[in-house]
VEXDREN-2710 file (C-alpha; in Angstrom, 1 decimal):
% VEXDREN-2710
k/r/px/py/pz
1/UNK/0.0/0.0/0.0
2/UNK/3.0/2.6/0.8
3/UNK/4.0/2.2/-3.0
4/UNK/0.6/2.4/-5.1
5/UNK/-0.1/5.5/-2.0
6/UNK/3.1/7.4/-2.7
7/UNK/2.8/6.4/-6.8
8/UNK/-0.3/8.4/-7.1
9/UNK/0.3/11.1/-4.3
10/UNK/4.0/11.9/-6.3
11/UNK/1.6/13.0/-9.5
12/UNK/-1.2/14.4/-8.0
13/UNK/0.3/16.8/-5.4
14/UNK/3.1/17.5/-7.4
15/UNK/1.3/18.3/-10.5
16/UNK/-1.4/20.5/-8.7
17/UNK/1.5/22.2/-7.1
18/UNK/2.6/23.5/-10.3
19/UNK/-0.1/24.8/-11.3
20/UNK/-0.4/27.1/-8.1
21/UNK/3.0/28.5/-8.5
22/UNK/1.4/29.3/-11.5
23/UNK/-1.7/31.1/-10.0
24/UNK/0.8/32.7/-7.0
25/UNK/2.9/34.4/-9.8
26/UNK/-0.5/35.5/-11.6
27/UNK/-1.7/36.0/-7.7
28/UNK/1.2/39.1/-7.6
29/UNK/-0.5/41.2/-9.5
30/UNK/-3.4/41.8/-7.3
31/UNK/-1.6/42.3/-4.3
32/UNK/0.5/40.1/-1.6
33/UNK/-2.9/39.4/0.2
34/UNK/-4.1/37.4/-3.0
35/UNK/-0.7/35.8/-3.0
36/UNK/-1.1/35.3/0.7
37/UNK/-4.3/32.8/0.1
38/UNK/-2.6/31.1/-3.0
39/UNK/0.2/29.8/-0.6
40/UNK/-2.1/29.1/2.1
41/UNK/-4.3/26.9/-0.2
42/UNK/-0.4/25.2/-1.0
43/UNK/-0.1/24.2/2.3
44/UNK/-3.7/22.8/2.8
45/UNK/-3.8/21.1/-0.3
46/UNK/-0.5/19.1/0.7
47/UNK/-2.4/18.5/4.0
48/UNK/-5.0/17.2/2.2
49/UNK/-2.8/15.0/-0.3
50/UNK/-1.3/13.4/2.9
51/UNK/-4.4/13.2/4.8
52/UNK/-6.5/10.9/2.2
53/UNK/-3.6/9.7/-0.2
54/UNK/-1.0/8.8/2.0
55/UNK/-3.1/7.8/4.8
56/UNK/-0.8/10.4/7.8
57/UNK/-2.8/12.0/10.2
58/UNK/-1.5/15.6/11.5
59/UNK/-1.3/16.1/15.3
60/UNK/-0.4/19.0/16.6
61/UNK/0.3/19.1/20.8
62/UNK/-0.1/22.8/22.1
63/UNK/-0.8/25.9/21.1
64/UNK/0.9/28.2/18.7
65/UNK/1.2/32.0/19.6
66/UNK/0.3/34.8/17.4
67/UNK/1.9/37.9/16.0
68/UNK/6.3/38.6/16.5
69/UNK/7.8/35.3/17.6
70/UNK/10.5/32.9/16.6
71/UNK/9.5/29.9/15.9
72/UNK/12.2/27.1/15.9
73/UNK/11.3/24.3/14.5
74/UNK/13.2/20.5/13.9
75/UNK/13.3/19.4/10.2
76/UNK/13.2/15.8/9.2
77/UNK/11.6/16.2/6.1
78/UNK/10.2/18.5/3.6
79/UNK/6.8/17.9/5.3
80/UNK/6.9/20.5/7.9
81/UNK/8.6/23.0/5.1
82/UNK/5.7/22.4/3.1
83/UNK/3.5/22.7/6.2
84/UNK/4.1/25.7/7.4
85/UNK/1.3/28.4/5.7
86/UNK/-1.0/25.9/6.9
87/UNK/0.0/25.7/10.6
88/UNK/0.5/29.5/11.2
89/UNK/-0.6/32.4/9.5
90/UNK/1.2/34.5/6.8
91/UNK/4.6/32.7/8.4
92/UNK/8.0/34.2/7.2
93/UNK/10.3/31.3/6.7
94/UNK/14.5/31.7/6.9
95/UNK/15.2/29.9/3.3
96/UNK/18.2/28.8/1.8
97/UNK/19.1/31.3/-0.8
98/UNK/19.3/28.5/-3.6
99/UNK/15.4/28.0/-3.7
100/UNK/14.8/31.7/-4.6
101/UNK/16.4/30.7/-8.3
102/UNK/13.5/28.1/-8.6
103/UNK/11.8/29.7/-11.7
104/UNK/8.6/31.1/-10.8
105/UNK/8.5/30.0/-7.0
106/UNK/11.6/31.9/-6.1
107/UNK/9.7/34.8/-7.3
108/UNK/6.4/34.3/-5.6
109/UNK/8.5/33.5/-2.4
110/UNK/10.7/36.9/-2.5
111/UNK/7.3/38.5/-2.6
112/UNK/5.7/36.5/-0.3
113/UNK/8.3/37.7/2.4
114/UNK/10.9/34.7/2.9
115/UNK/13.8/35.5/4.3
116/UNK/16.8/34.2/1.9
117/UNK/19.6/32.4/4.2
118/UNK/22.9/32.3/2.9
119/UNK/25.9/31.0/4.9
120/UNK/28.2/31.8/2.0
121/UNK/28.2/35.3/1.3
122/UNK/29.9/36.8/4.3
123/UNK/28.7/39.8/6.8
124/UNK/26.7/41.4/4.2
125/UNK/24.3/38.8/3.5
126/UNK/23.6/38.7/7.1
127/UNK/23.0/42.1/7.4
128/UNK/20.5/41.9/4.8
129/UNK/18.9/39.2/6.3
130/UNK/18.9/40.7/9.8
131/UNK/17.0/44.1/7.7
132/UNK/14.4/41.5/5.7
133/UNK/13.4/39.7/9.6
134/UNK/13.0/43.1/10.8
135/UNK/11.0/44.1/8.3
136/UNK/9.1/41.1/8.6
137/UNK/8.7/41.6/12.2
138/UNK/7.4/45.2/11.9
139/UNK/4.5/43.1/9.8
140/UNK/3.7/41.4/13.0
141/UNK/4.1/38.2/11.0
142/UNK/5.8/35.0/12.8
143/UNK/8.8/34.0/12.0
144/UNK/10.4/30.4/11.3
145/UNK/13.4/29.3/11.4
146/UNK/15.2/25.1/11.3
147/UNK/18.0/25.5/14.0
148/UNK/19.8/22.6/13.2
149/UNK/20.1/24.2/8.7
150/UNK/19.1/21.3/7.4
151/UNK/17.1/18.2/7.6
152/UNK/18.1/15.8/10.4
153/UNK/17.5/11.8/10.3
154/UNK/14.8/11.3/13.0
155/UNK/16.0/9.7/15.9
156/UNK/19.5/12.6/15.8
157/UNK/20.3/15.9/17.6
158/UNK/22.6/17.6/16.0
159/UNK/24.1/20.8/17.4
160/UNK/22.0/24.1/16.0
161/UNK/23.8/26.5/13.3
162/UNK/25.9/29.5/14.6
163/UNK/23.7/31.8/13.1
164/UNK/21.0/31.0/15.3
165/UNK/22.0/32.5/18.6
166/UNK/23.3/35.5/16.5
167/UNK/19.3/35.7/15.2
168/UNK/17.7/35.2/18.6
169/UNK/20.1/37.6/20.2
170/UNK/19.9/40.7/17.3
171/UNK/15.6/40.3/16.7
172/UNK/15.3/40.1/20.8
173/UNK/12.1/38.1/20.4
174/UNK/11.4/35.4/22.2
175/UNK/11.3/31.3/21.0
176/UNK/9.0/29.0/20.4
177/UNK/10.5/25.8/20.0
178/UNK/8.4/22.8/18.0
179/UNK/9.6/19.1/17.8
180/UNK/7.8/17.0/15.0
181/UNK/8.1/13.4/13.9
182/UNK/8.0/13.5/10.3
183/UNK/11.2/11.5/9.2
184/UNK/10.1/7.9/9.8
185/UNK/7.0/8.3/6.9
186/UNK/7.8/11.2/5.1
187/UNK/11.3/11.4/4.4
188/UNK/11.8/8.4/2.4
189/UNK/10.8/7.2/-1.5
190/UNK/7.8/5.2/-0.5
191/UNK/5.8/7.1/2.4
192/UNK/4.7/5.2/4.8
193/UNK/0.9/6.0/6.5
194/UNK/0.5/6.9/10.3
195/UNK/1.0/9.9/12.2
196/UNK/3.1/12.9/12.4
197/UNK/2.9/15.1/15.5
198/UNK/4.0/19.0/16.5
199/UNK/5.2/19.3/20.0
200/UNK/4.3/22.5/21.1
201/UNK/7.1/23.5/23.2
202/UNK/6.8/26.5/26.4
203/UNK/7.8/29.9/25.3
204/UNK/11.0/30.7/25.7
205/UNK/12.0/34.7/26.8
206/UNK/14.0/36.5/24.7
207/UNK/17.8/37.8/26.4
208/UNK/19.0/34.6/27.3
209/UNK/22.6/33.8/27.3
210/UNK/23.9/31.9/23.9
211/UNK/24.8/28.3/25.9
212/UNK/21.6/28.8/27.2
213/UNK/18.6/29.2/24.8
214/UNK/21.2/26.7/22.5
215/UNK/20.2/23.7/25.1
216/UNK/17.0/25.1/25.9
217/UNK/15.9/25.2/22.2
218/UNK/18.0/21.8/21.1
219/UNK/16.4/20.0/24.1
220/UNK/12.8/20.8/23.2
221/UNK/12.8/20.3/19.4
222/UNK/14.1/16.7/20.3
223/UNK/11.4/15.8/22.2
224/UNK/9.7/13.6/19.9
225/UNK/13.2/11.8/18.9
226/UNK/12.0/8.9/20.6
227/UNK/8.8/8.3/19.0
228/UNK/8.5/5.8/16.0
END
């Protein structure tokens, strides 16, 4: 069942998905609100796909705050990237840079109001991605950010990117940290059905010392590490 599930959720999702890039470029002209409900539709239509074609039911433990707040969350698999205009609302999401040259999605994206990431390109990169939070953050729009960079086999902790800290400390807002499960059926060639769960972790305060919200933060997007 995993194979025929994931044989016809690959074309289906996929090829609906291109299509909306579509309709989120055409979206731009009418405004970033329009383009805001084309990407929010995204997200629930891949909710959907893996709802009643791949058989994964969505939990989510907690509650999710409102308005200015970093939200750091683990990343196992593209299925909380995806996610994320369905969980919260209007999220800015810290990017890597590379996925802003995906033809017509890197466009709707920059519009959108991702925040490009780019490890690469020195102390002015930074700096511009420091100015694109803030403005972000003036929008009262939450922000979203994977810790760790990049996707982590489920079951890991790895120890969370410089940059983080550097983030946290310069925005001054304070954390929310969310663990999810996604690795064991979503990561992989043939997904597998079941259950994927958000762990709402406590709100952490923003000044904390570096070592500090580091373990604070690592600890709590773990928690679900020994779940299957």
């Amino acid at each position: 069942m995993a194979v025929l599930r994931s044989l016809i959720y690959y074309p289906v999702f996929y090829g609906i998905s291109a299509l909306i890039v579509i309709a989120s470029v055409l979206a731009i002209a009418f405004g970033r609100k329009a383009l805001h409900r084309v990407v929010a539709y995204w997200g629930r239509w891949h909710a959907w796909c893996v709802r009643n074609i791949l058989g994964i039911n969505i939990v989510t433990e907690g509650e999710l705050p409102e308005g200015n707040v970093l939200i750091a969350v683990k990343h196992e698999s593209y299925f909380e990237a995806i996610d994320m205009p369905r969980l919260l609302d209007f999220p800015a999401v810290f990017a890597k840079r590379e996925l802003f040259q995906i033809p017509g999605w890197g466009y709707s994206a920059n519009v959108y109001g991702l925040i490009p990431v780019s490890r690469e390109d020195g102390a002015k990169a930074l700096r511009q991605m420091l100015r694109t939070a803030r403005e972000r953050v003036k929008e009262g729009r939450p922000l979203v950010i994977f810790p760790e960079g990049t996707r982590i086999p489920h079951g890991q902790s790895h120890a969370l990117q410089s940059g983080f800290a550097g983030i946290y400390k310069l925005l001054g807002l304070q954390v929310v940290p969310v663990a999810v499960n996604s690795g064991p059926l979503y990561h992989r060639l043939w997904k597998r059905s079941g259950t994927i769960t958000y762990k709402i972790g406590e709100p952490i305060p923003a000044g904390l010392p570096r070592a500090e919200i580091e373990a604070r933060v690592q600890e709590a997007i773990n928690a679900l590490n020994t779940s299957d």
